[in-house]
C-alpha positions, -999 to +999 in steps of 0.1 A: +054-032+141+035-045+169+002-060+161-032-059+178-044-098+183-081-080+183-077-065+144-067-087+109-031-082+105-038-073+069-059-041+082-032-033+107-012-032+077-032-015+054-035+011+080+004+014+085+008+019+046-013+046+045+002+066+076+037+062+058+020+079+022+003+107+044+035+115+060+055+117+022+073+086+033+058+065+000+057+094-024+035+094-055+045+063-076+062+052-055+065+014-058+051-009-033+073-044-033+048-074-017+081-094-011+099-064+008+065-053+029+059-092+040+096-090+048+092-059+068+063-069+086+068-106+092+038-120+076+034-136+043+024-125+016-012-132+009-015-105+041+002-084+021-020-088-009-056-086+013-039-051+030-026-037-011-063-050-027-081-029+005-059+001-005-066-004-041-103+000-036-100+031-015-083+048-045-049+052-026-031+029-045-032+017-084-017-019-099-004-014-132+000-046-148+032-066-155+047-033-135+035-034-098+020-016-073+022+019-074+010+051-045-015+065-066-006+102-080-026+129-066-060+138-082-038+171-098-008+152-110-033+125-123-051+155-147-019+172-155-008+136-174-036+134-192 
C-alpha cells in the first residue's frame, strides 16, 4: 500500500481495514494480528493500534480481552448469540 504524505498513516490504514471487511476479505471474527498488519503495511505498531482503536469506536471491530482483536459480527449474528 501506497500512502498519502497529506493523511495519518494510521487513517490510511484504518481505511484499508475496513475496505477489506466490506469486501468479505476479514469475515466476522475474524482475528486482526497487530504484529502481522504492522508487518503488512510497514509501519509499527502503535500505527496499528491508533488505526484498530479508530475502528473500535466506529463499532466495526470489538477487543476481547486476553483474546485479541476481532471484526465485529453483524448486528443479526450478534442477537442470534444472545
Amino acid at each position: 500500500m501506497e500512502f498519502d504524505p497529506m493523511r495519518p498513516k494510521w487513517q490510511q490504514i484504518a481505511d484499508e481495514i475496513t475496505r477489506r471487511i466490506e469486501r468479505g476479505e476479514y469475515p466476522e471474527r475474524f482475528q486482526l494480528s497487530e504484529v502481522r498488519l504492522a508487518s503488512e503495511f510497514g509501519v509499527n505498531r502503535d500505527t496499528v493500534r491508533k488505526a484498530t482503536k479508530a475502528l473500535r469506536d466506529s463499532g466495526l471491530i470489538t477487543n476481547v480481552p486476553n483474546m485479541g482483536t476481532f471484526v465485529r459480527p453483524s448486528a443479526d449474528d450478534r442477537q442470534a448469540d444472545e
